[in-house]
N, C-alpha and C positions, 0 to 999 in steps of 0.2 A: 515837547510842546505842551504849553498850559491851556486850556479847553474849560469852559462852563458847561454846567448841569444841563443848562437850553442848548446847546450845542449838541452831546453829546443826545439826546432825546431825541432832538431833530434825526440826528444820522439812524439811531438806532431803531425811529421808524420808518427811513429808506431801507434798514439792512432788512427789515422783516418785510416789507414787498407793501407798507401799507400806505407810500408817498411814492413820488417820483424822486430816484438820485443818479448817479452818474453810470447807470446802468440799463439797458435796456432787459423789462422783466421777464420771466418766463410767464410763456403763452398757452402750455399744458401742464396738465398734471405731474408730468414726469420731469417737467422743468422747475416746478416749484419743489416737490421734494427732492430732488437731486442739489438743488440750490440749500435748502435747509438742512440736510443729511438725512433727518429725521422728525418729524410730526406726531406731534401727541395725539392719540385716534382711541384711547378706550374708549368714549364715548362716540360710537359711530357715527351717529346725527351732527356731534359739534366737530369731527372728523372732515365729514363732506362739507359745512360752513366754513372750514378755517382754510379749506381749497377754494370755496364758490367765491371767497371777499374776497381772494388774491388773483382771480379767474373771471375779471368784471366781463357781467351777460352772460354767464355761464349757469346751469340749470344742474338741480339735485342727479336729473338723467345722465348730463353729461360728462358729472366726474365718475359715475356710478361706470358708463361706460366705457372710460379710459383704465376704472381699476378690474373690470374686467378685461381689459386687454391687456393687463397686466404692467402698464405703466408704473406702477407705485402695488406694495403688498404690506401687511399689515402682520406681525412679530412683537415679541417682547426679545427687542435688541440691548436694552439698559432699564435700569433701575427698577425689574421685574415688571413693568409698565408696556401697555401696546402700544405702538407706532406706525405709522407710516413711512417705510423707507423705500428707496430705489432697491429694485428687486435683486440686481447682482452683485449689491454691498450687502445681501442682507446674511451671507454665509458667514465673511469675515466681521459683520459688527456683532454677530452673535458670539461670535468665537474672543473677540478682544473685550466689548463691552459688555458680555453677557458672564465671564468668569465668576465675576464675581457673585455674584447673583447663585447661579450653579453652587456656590460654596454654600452659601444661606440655604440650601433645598433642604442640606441635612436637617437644621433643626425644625424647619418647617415639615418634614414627612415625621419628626419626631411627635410636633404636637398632634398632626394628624393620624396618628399611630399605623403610617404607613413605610412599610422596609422600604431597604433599593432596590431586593432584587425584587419583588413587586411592579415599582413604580420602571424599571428596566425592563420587566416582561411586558407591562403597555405599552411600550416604544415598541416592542416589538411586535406584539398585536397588531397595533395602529397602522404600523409601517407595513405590515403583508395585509392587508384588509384596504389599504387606499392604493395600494401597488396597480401600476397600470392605467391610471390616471381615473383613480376613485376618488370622487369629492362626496366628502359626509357633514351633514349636519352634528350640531351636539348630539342631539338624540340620538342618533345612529350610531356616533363612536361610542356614546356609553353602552347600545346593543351588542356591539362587537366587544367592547370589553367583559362587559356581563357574559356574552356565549363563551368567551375562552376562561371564567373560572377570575374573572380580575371586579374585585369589589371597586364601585365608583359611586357608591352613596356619599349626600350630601357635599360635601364642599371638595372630595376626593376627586370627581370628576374636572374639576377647572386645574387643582392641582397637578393631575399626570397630564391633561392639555399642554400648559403651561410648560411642564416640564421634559415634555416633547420635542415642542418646537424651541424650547431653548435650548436643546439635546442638538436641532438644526436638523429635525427630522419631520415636523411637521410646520405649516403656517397657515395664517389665515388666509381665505379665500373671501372673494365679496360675497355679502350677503344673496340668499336665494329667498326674493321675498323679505320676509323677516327676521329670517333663521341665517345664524350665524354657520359658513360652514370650512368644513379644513380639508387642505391637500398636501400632497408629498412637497416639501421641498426644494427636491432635489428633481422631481418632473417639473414644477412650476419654473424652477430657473436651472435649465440644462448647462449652461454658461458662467458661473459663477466668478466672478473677481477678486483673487488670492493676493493679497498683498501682501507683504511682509510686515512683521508689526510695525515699526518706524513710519511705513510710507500708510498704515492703516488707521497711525497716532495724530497722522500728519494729515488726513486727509479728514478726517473729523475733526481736527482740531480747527481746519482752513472754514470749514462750512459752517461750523459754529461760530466763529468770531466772523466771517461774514455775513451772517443771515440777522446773529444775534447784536453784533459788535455797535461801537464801544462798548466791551464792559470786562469784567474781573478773570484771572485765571481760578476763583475759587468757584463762579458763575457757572464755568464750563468743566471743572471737576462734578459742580451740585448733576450739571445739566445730565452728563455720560455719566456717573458716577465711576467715575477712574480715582485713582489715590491720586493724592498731591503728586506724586514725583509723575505717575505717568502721566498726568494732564500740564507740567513740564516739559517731561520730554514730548509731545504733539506740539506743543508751540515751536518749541525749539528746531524738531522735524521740519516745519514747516516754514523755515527758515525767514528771506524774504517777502514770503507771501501774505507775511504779517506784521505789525507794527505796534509798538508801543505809543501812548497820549497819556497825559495827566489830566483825571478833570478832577476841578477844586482839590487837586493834591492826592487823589485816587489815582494810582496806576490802572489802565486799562489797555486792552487790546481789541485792534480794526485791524481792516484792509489798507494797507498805503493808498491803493485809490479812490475810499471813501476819503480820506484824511485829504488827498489834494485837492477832494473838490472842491473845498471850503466849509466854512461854519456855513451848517444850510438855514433855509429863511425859518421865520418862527412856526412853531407849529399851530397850525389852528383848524387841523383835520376833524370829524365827526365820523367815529367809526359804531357800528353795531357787531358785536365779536363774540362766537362762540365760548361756553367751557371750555375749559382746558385749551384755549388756543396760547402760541406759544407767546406771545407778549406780555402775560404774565407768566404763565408756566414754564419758561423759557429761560429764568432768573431765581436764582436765591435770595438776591437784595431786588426786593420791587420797587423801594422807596421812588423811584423816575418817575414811576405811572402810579400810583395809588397812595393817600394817603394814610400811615398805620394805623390808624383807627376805622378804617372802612376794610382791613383785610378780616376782619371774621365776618360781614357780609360776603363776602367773594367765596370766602374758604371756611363755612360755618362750621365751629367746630375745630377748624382745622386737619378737618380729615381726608384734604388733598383732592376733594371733589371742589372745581372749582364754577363757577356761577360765571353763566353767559355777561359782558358786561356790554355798556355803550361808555365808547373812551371821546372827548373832549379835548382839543388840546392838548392830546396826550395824557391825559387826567382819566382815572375811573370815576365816571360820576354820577353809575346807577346800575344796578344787575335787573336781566327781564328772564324769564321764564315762557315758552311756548306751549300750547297745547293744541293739536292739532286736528281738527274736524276733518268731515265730510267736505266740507263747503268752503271754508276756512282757516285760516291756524288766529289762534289768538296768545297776542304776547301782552301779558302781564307785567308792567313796568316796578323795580321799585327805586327810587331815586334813593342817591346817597348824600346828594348837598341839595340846595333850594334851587328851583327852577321857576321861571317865570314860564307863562304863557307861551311867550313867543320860543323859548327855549323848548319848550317841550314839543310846539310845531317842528324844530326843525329836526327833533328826534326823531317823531314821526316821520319826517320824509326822509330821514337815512336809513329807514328800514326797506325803503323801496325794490332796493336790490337784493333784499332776502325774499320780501315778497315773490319778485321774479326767480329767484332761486329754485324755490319751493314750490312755485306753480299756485299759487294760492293768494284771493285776497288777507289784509291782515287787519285784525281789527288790534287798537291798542290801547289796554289799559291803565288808569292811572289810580294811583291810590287817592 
């Protein structure tokens, strides 16, 4: 079937939870990332926003208190990157999606002029110092690294973290306060979900092209960073649970039952969207939502830090910046195309529901 650009848009913001489609949405925390596989979370803040937009009337406490209940845990399961995933995938997405990554450690302990068996004696520090259901701050792990004779000056410290829990030995726990902190593993999910690779190819490949879909098989190699063939064979895994659309002449991949619901109406949503949430980050080809000359606003630089934005019709048509008081949070507007007045009112009031998010009046600025 042949399919337009506004087609495929429309669907691809049902697949990501931020319209209504032929689906009724998940209603918790542990429903949206199970639904997505996994959630872009290195930045904590736009972490809890990219749950509170899809979680409407939900509050900064109340995702806080579902990830302490351990609904959703936070790992570097792909592309050396933190996520949000379902806590009893997070053994095997470590293990299939994280190989790679593991490979890359070498040269990276090479520039850090850090051995193996070094960065292998913190795993095993770590692992007997949080044993018994030890939760530490950074701070603390670097103490217990330091007392056992293990150098974690400067940037050393994030790397044998990192290299822990993608070891599948450590992960993150919610923050305590402000402070970032880690637990075992293997106590946090006593229960863990061993798939087989095929059915673990197939199972990330179904939640990607649902969450994400319409769109490319090279979209969801970028996304997991799998090779070409393995992001292949998941499609293939996952047999009918998937389907091929042509739009303007692009092969893509959905749900057969987004595809029956029909081309959905036009889009003319007004969204206020974290960093790094997945509707940009979520794609290699953005050209759907943003125009290529507006991505080095979004990703200055292009050094993969991406800028909160407010999308339009599906369009990026301005990145905002918060900073957060005592009394208030103030978001800093900066537009990317011409806004009239009346446009800018209604900017203003889709921030409403961040406002309630965040517990906070919001003042908004414009340049």
């Amino acid at each position: 079937m042949e399919f337009s650009t506004r087609d495929a848009l429309g669907w691809r913001m049902a697949s990501l939870l931020l319209r209504p489609g032929h689906m009724s949405p998940p209603r918790d925390v542990a429903g949206v990332v199970e639904w997505f596989g996994a959630m872009q979370a290195q930045d904590m803040a736009s972490g809890l926003w990219s749950l509170g937009v899809r979680l409407p009337g939900s509050t900064v406490a109340d995702v806080q208190e579902a990830l302490e209940r351990r609904e959703a845990l936070r790992t570097w399961p792909m592309r050396g990157t933190v996520h949000l995933v379902p806590p009893r995938d997070a053994h095997w997405m470590l293990a299939v999606l994280g190989e790679r990554a593991l490979v890359g450690a070498a040269r990276r302990r090479e520039i850090l002029g850090l051995g193996e068996q070094t960065a292998d004696r913190a795993v095993e520090v770590l692992g007997a110092a949080l044993a018994g259901g030890g939760r530490f701050t950074r701070d603390e792990c670097r103490q217990a690294l330091t007392e056992a004779g293990v150098d974690c000056a400067g940037q050393l410290l994030y790397h044998l973290l990192w290299y822990a829990s993608q070891r599948g030995v450590l992960c993150i726990a919610p923050h305590v306060g402000n402070e970032q902190t880690f637990v075992l593993l293997d106590e946090w999910v006593p229960d863990p979900h061993r798939p087989e690779r095929d059915e673990a190819l197939a199972t990330i490949a179904l939640r990607y092209f649902r969450s994400h879909g319409p769109t490319t098989r090279q979209d969801f190699a970028g996304w997991t960073g799998l090779t070409a063939v393995d992001a292949r064979r998941g499609i293939a895994a996952a047999g009918d649970a998937l389907t091929t659309v042509r739009v303007d002449g692009i092969e893509m991949v959905m749900t057969p039952e987004l595809r029956d619901a029909g081309p959905p109406p036009p889009v003319d949503d007004l969204w206020t969207l974290p960093g790094f949430d997945e509707y940009l980050l979520g794609f290699k080809d953005r050209s759907l939502m943003v125009d290529r000359e507006h991505l080095s606003a979004i990703i200055p630089g292009g050094n993969g830090v991406f800028q909160s934005t407010v999308v339009r019709s599906g369009r990026v048509v301005a990145t905002w910046k918060r900073t957060v008081g005592r009394k208030q949070t103030v978001v800093r507007m900066a537009p990317l195309v011409t806004l009239d007045a009346a446009e800018r009112a209604q900017i203003e009031e889709a921030f409403g529901p961040y406002g309630h998010f965040v517990g906070q009046p919001l003042r908004i600025d414009w340049p």
